[in-house]
N, C-alpha and C positions, 0 to 999 in steps of 0.2 A: 020920789020920782020913780015911777015903775020903769024897770028896763025893758027894752024891745025883746020880744020872743024870738029865739033862734031856731033855725031849721032843726030837724031831728038829726041830721047827717053831721051837722056840725057841733052837736053837744058832745061834751066829753064823757067817755064810757066810765060807768061807775064800777068801782072794784068788786070783783067776784065775792060773794059771800062764803066764808068758810064752810066745808062739808060738817055735816053733823057728826059729832063724836058717836063712834059706834063702840060699844063695849067689847074689849079683847078677854077671851076666856083663859083659864089657867092653863090649859093644854098647849094652846098656840104659843103663849109666853115661855113655857117650859121648853119646847122644841126649838124656839129660836135661841135660847140660852144654850142648849146642847149643840146647835149647829155653831154657835161661836166658839164654844169650847173645843169642839172637834176641828175647827179650822186652825186653832192655836197648836193643837197637839200635832196636827198634820204638818204644820210649819217647821215645829221642833223636831219631828221625826225626819222631815226631808232635810233639815240642816245636819242632823247627825248623819244621815245616809251619805250626804254630800262629803262631810268630814272622813267617815270611812272609807268612801270611795277614793278620795285623794290620799288617804293614809296607806291604802292597799299598794300605791306605787312605791313605796319604799322597799328596799331589797339590800341584802348584804353581800358584798363582794369578799370572798376568802382571801388570806395572806398569799396564796399561791395561785390567784385567779385574775382574771380581767373580764369586764362586762361591757357590752356593746348595746346600746339602746336603739332599737328599730322603730320608727314612726310610719306607720303605715306600710310596713315592709322595707323601709330604707333607712340607713343610718342617718342620725341627725347631725353627724359632722363627718368629715372626710380625713382619711389618713389616720395618723397616730392620734389624733384629736378625739377620735370616736372611741377610744379605749378609756375605760374608767377603772381606777386602781382599787385596791382594797379599801374596804370600810363601808359604811352606810350611804347608799346611794337612793336616789329618787327619780322616777320617771312618770309620765301620765299613765293612769292604769289602762289595761288592756280593755277593749281592743285598740286603742289610740297608739299606745306605745307597747314595746315588747322588749324585754331584757333578755340578752343571751348571754350567759356566763360560760367562759371557756377557761380551762386550767392551763396556765401557761408554762409551769414547772413540773406539774406532775405527768406521770408516765401513762399512756394509754397503750392499751394492747388489743391486737385483733388476732383471731385464732382461726387457721384453715383447716377445714376437715374435709376438704375437696377430694382428698386422696385416701380417706380413711373409710373403713367399712362400717356399717350401722351398728352400734352397740347399744344395749340397754343400760339404764341407770345402775343396774346390779352389777353388771360387767365393768362399769367404769369405776366402781367403788373397789373392785377387787385389785389386789397387787398385779395380777396378769389376767389378761382377757381370757374368758372360757373358749376352749377350743369347740368350734362347731363340727358336726359329723363330717368325716372325710368325703362323703358322697354329695354333700349339699353344694350345689353350684354357687358361683358369684352372681348376685342379683344386681345388674347396673342400674337399675331403677331406685334402689335404696343404698347400695354399697358403692363408695367412692374408691377410686384406685387411680394410679399414674402409669403411662407407658414409658418404658426406658429406652435406651438407645438400641439395645439388642432384642427389641419387640418383647420384653417380659413385662409382667404386671408386679407392681410393688405398692405397699401402702406407707403413706407418710404423713404426719402431722407436725405441723410448725405454728409458731407463734411469733408475732412481729410486733415489737415494742417501740414506741416512738413518742416524741414530745413535740407539742405545737410550739413552733417558733414564729409565726406570724399569725395571730387570731384573726386578723381581718380577713387575709386571704382565705384561711382555713374555714371561715364561716360564709364568705360570700362567692368563693370560686366555683363550689359544686353545691348542689341542693343538699348532699349528705355526704361530707367530706370522710367520715368514719367508713361508710359503705365503699366509697372509692378506694380508701387504703386496704379494705379486704379483698375487694376485686384484684387489686394490684399483687396482693400476697398469693393469691389462688392462681393468677395467670402465670407469675414468675415460678412458682412451685411446680406447675405443669411443664413450663419451658426448661427449668433446670433438670428435672428428672429425664426428659428427652435427650440430654447431653451426656448422661452417665449410664453405664451398664448396671445390671441388677447387683452384681457382686460388688462393684464399686460402691454403691450407695449403702449396702447392707455391712460390708466388711472391710474391703480393701483401701477405699478411699474416702472415707466418711468425712473427714475434715475438709477436704476440696470441695464435696457436694455441699457442705453447709457452708462455706465461705462463697462458693458461687451464687447460691440462693440470696445471701445477704446482699452480695455486690449487686446482682440484678434488681432486686426489690430497691435498694437505695437509689440506684440509677433511674428506674421508671418514676419513683416517687420525684425525684428531682427534676425530671423533665415535665411531670405534671404540675409542678408548681403549686403544691397544696399548702404550702406554709408549715411543713412538718420536717422534722429531723429525726432520722432512724437512729435509734439507741442500740438495738440488738435484734438479731433474727436467728432463732434458735430452732432447730428440729427437735421436737419433743420426742418422737419415736419413729422408728422406720423398722417395717418387717416384710416379710414374704406373704403371698397369699396363704390364709389360713388353711385353705384346702391341700395345699402342698407343702405346709411346714415340716412334715416328717423328711420330704425328699430334700428340702433346703437344709434340714439339719444335718442330714447324711452328708452333703456337699460341703457343708462347714466343718463337720468333724473330719472329713478326708482332707480339707485343706489345712486345718490345725495339725492333723498328723504329718502331712507333707511337710509343712512349716517346721514342725519340731525336728523331724528327721534332717531336713536341710541345715537346721541349726546345730544338730550334733554332728554332722558330717564337716560343717564348717569348723565346730570347735575342735575336732579331731585333725582337721586339717592344719589349724592354726597351731595345735599342739606339736604335731610333725614338724611343721615348718620352724616353730620356735626351737624344738630341740635340734633340728637339722643347722639351724642359723648358730646356735649356742656351741654346737660341736665344731662348725665350720670356724666360728671365731675363736674357739680354743685351740685348734689345731693352727690356725693363721698365727695366732700370738705365739705358740710354741715354735713355729717354724721361724717367725720373725726374731725370737730370742736366741735361736740356734744360728741364725744368719749373723745377728749382731755378734755373737761370740765367737763365730769362725772367722769373721771380718777382723774383729779385734785381735784374736790369736794370730791370724796371718799377718796382721799389720805389725804386730809385736816381733814376729820372725823377721819380717822384712827390714824393720828397723836394726834387728841384731845383726842380719846379715849385712846390712849397710855398714854397721859398725865394724864388723870383721874383714870386710873386704880390703881396706887399706893395708892391714896386717898382712893378709894373704898375698897381696901384690908386693910388698916389701920383701918377703922371704917365704915362698910357698912351703919348701921342705921342712922349715923350722915350724911352720903354722901347723902342718899336717902332724909332725911329730908331737907337738904339744898337745893338739886335739886328740891324738891317738892314746898319749898317756893319761891324759884326764878321762878320757872314756875307759880305759882299761882300769883306772883307778876306781871310778864308779861302779864299775861291773865286778871286780874281783874285791870288792871290800870285805866280804864275809867268806872268801875262800880260804881254806886252811894251808893247802900245799900250792905253791906256785913254782911253775917250771919254766924257765926262760930258755929258748933256743936261740943262740946267737949266730950271727952270720960269720963264715970264714974269711980270712983276710983277702983271699983272692975274689970274694964275692959269690962263691958258689954257694948253693943252698944246702943245708944239713938236713939228714932225713932222721926222724925219730920215730922209732918203733916200739910199741907197747904191746906186752903179752897179757892179754885179758881172758881170764879163765871164766868159764861158766860156773853157775852155783854147783858146789861139789853135791854128790849124791848121798844121800843118807843111808847109813847101813841098815840092811833088813834085820829085823828082830825075829827070833826063832818063834814059830807058832807053838803053842801049848796044846797038847791033845788032850781031849776029854778023858 
């Protein structure tokens, strides 16, 4: 039985017929193969570049160093955690991350030449700087100098040695902490020179000038709180203006001669005083010995008199006669002839007269005539 006819709008659409095959030439096929190979190579190169890019973030921190990783200018961590120790470390490559390596135990140095005149490399290599002509003036545009307390000019060159004790503060406190340390050294050098006279800086009080510079630099750096510790601050050289070097040398020579003469005078003074002191000590010791001897002798005589006093009190005439006899015996021990004049019975004194002739005259001898 025939099916009833449906309207065209209700009939199902017939599937489209495939397009007719068009022939592909050899050139197009080769180009497609080349493009597919290029894409593979590009992907491989991009993978290598990504690996190289990430590997560029590795860096090494030395045994005396610490590192801080900055991500877009800020540390990735806060406080002590931001510090990375020695060894191999990694961070995202620049410009995402940036690693700042800081020496924690190594010594850093800044040198101040603000008070030094302009010198050429040849002059710096010489043991002593070449003198410029006497008439050449000081050029403030290129020559550095310092003003002293007595309104003189002096040239000074100093070096400050410091150690980084707080790397985080050293890196983030100032844009460039090393330049800040340099400015502190320059400022304190100017301030210190203004407190001393030129002769004190050059000859008389050199040690005090150096100690004052070190103390002021340490105090200012501590107030700035840069995270550094001053190890040493030395004055490399100090000298008078080269234009007046001869005059300053004459003053120094005069000072040396004056000091030498004063030392010689003090030496002569000490010699005289030592000799006088030795003479006085000798005389004092001699007088002390004589005093002790006299005191001992007098004490012995006093003791002797104290022993003889009771005998004298018992019989004074007998005591006197005994002492007289003893005395005469000692006096006349070696006398050959002894004459005793006794007293008379009535107590009257006897008179003894001796006829003593002068030396007899010698007879004159007859003179013989020629």
């Amino acid at each position: 039985m025939d099916e009833p006819l449906q309207p065209l709008s209700q009939r199902p659409a017939s599937p489209p017929s495939p397009p007719p095959d068009t022939p592909v030439d050899a050139g197009s096929q080769a180009l497609a193969e080349a493009l597919r190979s290029s894409f593979v190579i590009v992907k491989f190169v991009m993978a290598i570049l990504v690996v190289v890019f990430l590997a560029s973030g590795f860096f090494t921190v030395g045994p005396q160093q610490q590192a801080i990783i900055l991500r877009f200018g800020r540390p990735t961590q806060q406080g002590g955690k931001a510090l990375l120790g020695p060894g191999l470390q990694w961070s995202l490559p620049y410009p995402i991350d940036e690693s700042v390596i800081v020496s924690i135990s190594g010594l850093q140095q800044v040198r101040s030449t603000i008070g030094w005149y302009l010198t050429s490399p040849m002059e710096e290599s010489l043991p002593t700087e070449m003198k410029i002509p006497f008439g050449t003036p000081l050029n403030p545009l290129v020559d550095g100098y310092l003003l002293t307390a007595d309104t003189n000019i002096v040239h000074v060159r100093a070096t400050l040695t410091y150690r980084i004790s707080d790397p985080v503060r050293y890196v983030f406190s100032f844009a460039n902490a090393s330049n800040t340390v340099q400015q502190v050294l320059d400022t304190t050098l100017i301030s210190t020179a203004a407190r001393f006279k030129v002769d004190d800086i050059l000859t008389r009080d050199v040690i005090s000038f150096k100690e004052t510079l070190r103390r002021l630099a340490t105090e200012v750096l501590r107030q700035q709180d840069l995270g550094v510790t001053v190890e040493d601050c030395v004055v490399e050289r100090s000298r008078a203006p080269r234009q007046l070097q001869d005059d300053f040398d004459a003053v120094v020579n005069a000072e040396v001669k004056r000091t030498k003469l004063i030392q010689e005078v003090h030496g002569y003074e000490n010699q005289i005083l030592y000799k006088a002191a030795a003479d006085a000590s000798s005389r004092t010791n001699l007088a002390e010995a004589d005093r002790a001897r006299f005191v001992k002798e007098i004490a012995g005589r006093a003791h002797q008199f104290e022993e003889l006093l009771p005998k004298y009190n018992d019989n004074s005439s007998l005591f006197v006669q005994q002492r007289l006899t003893e005395t005469l015996g000692r006096v006349m021990t070696n006398v050959q002839d002894k004459i005793f004049v006794t007293e008379s019975t009535d107590g009257s004194q006897k008179e003894l007269r001796l006829m003593l002739n002068r030396e007899p005259l010698k007879p004159k001898t007859s003179e013989t005539k020629p």
